[in-house]
C-alpha atoms as a printed R data frame, in Angstrom:
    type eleno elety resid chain resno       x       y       z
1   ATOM     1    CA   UNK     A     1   3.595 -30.736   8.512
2   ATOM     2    CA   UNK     A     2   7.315 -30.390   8.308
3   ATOM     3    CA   UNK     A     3   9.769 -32.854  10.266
4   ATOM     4    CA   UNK     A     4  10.283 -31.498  13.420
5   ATOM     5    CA   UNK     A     5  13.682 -31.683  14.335
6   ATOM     6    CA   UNK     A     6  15.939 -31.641  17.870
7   ATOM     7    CA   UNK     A     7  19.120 -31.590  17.199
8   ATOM     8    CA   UNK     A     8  21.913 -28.931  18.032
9   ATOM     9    CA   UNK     A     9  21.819 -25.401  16.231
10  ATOM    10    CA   UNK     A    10  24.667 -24.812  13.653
11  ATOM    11    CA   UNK     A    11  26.078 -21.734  12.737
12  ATOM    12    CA   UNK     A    12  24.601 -21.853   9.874
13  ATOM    13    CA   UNK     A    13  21.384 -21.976  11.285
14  ATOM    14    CA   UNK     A    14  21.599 -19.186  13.552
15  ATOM    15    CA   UNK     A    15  22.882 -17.197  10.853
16  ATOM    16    CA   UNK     A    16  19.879 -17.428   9.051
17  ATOM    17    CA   UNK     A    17  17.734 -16.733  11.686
18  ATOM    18    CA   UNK     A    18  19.498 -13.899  12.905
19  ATOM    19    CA   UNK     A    19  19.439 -12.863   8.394
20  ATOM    20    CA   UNK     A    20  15.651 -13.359   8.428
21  ATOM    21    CA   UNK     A    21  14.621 -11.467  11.803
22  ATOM    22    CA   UNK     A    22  16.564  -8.364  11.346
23  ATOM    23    CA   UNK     A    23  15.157  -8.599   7.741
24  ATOM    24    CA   UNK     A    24  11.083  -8.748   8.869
25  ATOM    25    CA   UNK     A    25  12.297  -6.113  12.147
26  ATOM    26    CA   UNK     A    26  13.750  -3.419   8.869
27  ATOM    27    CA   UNK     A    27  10.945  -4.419   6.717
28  ATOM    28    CA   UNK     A    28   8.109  -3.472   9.451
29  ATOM    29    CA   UNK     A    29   6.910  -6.996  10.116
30  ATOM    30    CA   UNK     A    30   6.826  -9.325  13.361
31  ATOM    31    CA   UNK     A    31   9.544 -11.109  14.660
32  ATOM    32    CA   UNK     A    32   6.502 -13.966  14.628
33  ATOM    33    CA   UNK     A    33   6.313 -14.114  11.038
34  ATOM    34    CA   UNK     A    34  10.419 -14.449  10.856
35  ATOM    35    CA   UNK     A    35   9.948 -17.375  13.174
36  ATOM    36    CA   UNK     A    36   7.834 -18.920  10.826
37  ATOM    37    CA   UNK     A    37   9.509 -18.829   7.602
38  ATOM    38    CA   UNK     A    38  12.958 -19.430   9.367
39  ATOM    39    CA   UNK     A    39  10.990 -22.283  11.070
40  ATOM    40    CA   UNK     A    40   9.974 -23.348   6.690
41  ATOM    41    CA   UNK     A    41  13.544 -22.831   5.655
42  ATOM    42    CA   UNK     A    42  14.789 -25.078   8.955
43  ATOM    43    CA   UNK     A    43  12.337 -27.438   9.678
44  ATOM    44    CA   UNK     A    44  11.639 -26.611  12.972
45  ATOM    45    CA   UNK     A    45   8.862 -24.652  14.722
46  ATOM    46    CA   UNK     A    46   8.599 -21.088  15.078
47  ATOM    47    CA   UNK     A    47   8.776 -21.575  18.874
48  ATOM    48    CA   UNK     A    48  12.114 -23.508  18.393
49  ATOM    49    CA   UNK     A    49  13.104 -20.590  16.672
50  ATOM    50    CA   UNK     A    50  11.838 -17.943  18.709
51  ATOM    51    CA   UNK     A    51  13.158 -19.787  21.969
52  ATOM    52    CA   UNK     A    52  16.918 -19.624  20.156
53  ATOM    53    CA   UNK     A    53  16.390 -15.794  18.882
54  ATOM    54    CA   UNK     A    54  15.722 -14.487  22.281
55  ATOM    55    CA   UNK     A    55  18.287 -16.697  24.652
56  ATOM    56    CA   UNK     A    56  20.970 -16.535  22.686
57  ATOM    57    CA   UNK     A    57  20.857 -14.737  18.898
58  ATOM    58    CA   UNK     A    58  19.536 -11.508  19.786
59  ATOM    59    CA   UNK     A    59  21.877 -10.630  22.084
60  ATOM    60    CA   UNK     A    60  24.964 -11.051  20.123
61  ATOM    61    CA   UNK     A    61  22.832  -8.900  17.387
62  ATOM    62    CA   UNK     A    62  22.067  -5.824  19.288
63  ATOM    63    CA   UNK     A    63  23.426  -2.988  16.871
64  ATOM    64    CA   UNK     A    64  22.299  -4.455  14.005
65  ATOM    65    CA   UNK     A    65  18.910  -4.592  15.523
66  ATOM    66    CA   UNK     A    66  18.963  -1.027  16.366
67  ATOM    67    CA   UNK     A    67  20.170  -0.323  13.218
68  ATOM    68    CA   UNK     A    68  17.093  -2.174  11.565
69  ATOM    69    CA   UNK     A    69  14.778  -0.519  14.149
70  ATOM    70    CA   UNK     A    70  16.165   3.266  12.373
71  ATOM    71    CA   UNK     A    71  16.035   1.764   9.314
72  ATOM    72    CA   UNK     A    72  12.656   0.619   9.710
73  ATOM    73    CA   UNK     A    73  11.281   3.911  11.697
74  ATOM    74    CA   UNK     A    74  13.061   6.008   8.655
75  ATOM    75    CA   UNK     A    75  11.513   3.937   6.449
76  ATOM    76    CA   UNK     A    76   7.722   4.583   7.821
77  ATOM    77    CA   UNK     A    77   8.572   8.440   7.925
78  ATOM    78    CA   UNK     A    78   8.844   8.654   4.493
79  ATOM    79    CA   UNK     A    79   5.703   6.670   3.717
80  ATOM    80    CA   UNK     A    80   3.653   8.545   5.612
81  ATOM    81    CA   UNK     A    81   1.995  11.995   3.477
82  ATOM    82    CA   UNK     A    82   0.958  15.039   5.108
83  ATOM    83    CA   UNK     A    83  -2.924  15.722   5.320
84  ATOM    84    CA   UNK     A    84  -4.451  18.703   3.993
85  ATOM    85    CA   UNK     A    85  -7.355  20.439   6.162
86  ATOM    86    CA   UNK     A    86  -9.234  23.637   5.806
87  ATOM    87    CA   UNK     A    87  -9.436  25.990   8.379
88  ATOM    88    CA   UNK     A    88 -12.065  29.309   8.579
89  ATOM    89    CA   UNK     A    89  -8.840  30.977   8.172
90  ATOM    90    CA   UNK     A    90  -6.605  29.471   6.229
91  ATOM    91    CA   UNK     A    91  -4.686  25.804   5.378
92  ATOM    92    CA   UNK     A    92  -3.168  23.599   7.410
93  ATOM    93    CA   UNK     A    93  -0.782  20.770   6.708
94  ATOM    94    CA   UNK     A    94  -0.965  17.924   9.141
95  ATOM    95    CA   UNK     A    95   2.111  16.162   9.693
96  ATOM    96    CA   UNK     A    96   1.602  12.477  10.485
97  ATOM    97    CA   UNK     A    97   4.729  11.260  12.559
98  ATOM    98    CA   UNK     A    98   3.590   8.401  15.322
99  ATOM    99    CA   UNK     A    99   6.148   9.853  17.568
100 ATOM   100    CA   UNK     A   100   4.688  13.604  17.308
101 ATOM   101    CA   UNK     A   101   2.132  14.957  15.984
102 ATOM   102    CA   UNK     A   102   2.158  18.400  15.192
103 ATOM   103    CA   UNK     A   103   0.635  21.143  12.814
104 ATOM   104    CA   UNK     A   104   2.025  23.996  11.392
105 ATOM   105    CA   UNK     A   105  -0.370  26.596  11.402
106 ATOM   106    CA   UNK     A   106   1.991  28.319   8.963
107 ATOM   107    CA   UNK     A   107  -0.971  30.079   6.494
108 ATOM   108    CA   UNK     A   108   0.471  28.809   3.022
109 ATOM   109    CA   UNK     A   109  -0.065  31.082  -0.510
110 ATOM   110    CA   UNK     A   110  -2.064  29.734  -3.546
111 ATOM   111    CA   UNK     A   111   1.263  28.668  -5.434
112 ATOM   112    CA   UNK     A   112   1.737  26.530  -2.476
113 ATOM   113    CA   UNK     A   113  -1.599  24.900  -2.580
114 ATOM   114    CA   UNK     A   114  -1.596  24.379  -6.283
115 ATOM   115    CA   UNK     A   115   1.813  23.187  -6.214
116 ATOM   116    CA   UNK     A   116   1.254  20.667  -3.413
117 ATOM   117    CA   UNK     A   117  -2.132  19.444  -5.179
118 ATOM   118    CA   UNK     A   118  -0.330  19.131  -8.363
119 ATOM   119    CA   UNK     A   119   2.444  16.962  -6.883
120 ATOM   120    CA   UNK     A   120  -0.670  14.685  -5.192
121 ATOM   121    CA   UNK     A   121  -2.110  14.395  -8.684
122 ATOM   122    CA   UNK     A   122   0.887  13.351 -10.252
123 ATOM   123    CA   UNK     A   123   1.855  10.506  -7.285
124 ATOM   124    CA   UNK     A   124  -1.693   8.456  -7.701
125 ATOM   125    CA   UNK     A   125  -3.091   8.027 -10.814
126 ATOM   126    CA   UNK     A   126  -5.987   8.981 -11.925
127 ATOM   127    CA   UNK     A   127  -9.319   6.432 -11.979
128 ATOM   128    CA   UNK     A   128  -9.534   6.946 -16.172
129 ATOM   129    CA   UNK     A   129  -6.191   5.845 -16.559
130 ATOM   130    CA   UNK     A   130  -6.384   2.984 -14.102
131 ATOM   131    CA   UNK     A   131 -10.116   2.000 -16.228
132 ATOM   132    CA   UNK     A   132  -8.594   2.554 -19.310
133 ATOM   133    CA   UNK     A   133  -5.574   0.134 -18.397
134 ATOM   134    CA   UNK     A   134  -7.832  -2.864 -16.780
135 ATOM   135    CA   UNK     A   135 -10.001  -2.638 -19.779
136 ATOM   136    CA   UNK     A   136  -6.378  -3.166 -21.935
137 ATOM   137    CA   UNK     A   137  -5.512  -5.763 -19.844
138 ATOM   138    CA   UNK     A   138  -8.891  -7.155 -20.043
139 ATOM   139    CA   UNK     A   139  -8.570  -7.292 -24.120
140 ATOM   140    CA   UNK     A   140  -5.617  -8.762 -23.752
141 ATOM   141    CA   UNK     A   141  -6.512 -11.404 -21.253
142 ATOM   142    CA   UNK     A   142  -9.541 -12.546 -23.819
143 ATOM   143    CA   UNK     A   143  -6.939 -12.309 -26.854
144 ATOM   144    CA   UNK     A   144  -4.496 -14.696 -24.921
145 ATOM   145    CA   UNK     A   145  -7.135 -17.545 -23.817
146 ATOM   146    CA   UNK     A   146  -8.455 -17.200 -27.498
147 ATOM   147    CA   UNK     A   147  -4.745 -17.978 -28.379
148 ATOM   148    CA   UNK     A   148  -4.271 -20.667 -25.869
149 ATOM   149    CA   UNK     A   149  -7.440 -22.568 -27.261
150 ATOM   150    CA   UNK     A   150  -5.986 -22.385 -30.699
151 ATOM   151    CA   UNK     A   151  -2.647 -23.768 -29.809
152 ATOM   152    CA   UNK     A   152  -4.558 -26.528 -27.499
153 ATOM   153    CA   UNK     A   153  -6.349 -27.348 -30.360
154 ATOM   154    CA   UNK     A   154  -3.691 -27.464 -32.399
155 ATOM   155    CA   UNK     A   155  -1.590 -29.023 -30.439
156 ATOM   156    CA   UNK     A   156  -4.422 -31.881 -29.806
157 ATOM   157    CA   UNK     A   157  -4.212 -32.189 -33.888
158 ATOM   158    CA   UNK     A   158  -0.371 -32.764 -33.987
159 ATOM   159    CA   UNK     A   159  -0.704 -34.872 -31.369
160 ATOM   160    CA   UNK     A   160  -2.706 -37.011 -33.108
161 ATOM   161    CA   UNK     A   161  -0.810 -37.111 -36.308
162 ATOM   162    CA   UNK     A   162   2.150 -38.334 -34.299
163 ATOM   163    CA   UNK     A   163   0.274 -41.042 -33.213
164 ATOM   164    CA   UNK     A   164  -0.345 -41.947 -35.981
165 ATOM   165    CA   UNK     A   165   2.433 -41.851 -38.049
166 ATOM   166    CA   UNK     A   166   4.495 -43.701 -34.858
167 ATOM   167    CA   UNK     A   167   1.969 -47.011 -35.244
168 ATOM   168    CA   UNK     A   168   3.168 -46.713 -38.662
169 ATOM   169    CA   UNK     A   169   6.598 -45.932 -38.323
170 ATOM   170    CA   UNK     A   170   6.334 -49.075 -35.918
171 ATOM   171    CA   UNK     A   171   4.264 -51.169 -38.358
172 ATOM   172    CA   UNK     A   172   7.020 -50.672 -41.465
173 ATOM   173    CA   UNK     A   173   9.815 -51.618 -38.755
174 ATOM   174    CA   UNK     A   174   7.855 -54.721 -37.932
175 ATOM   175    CA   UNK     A   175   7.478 -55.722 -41.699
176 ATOM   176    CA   UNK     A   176  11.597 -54.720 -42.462
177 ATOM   177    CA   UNK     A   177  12.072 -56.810 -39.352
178 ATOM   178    CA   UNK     A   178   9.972 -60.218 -41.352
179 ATOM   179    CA   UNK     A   179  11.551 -59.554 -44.848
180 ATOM   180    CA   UNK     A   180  15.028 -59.095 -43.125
181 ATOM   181    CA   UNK     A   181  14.251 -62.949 -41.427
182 ATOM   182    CA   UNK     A   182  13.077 -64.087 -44.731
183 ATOM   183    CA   UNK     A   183  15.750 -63.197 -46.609
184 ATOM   184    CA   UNK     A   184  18.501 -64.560 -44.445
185 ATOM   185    CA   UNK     A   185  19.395 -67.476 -45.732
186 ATOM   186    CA   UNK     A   186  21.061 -69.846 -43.092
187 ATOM   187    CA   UNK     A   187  25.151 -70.882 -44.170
188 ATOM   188    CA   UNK     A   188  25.918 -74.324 -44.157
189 ATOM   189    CA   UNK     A   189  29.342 -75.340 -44.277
């Protein structure tokens, strides 16, 4: 567990907390999880930091979080994609919004329908194309561990060579070292 610390906030501090909520409140996610990793980056516990957000940081942050809130709300608007359903008489598009729902009853043409199912097609890909690229990746997966043994092995084989050439390299040093005190011949004066 990380230190747990009780000393004063810095500005620094509350800077990044105040960085890292407004970050998880644009991105979708729970002030909770912000607490967290700001509690990570700061050793100290998400309650610490939850305790400072809401006496003190959040209100000096007010636009900005209502500005994330938009941000965030805009945000799940465009994720969300409108629902086809048949009708006895005609087509309906449902409109997903979790602030209203509503449905145009609007009957559409067949370009419509074959334009809209076109664009569908084109935003997902297609289950061959997603088997044909796992069993690429696949291939390729078996082609690099084949690779990886080779270079183990090889590396296992230079490894070894090295080894041996250094107890030699250190055996001729040793015998240069005895001839070179052999030769010297001590001055005498």
């Amino acid at each position: 567990m990380t230190n747990l610390r009780q000393d004063a906030w810095t500005k620094d501090e509350d800077a990044i907390l105040a960085e890292v909520t407004l970050r998880h409140i644009r991105e979708g996610s729970t002030q909770l999880v912000a607490f967290e990793e700001v509690g990570e980056k700061l050793s100290r516990t998400p309650a610490a930091c939850g305790f400072r957000w809401n006496s003190l940081i959040r209100k000096q942050y007010e636009k900005a979080i209502s500005e994330a809130k938009k941000v965030r709300k805009d945000r799940n608007k465009r994720k969300i994609k409108p629902q086809v359903s048949l009708t006895e008489d005609n087509i309906i598009i449902q409109k997903n919004d979790y602030e209203s729902s509503y449905q145009s009853e609007k009957p559409l043409t067949l370009n419509e329908i074959i334009l809209f199912l076109q664009h569908l097609q084109s935003e997902e890909p297609s289950a061959k194309n997603l088997e044909e690229e796992n069993k690429a990746l696949l291939s390729r997966l078996q082609h690099l561990k084949k690779e990886n043994g080779s270079l183990k092995t090889k590396l296992s084989k230079v490894n070894k060579e090295y080894e041996t050439v250094y107890r030699d390299y250190k055996e001729v040093l040793q015998i240069m070292d005895r001839a070179r005190k052999l030769v010297e011949v001590p001055v005498r004066n």
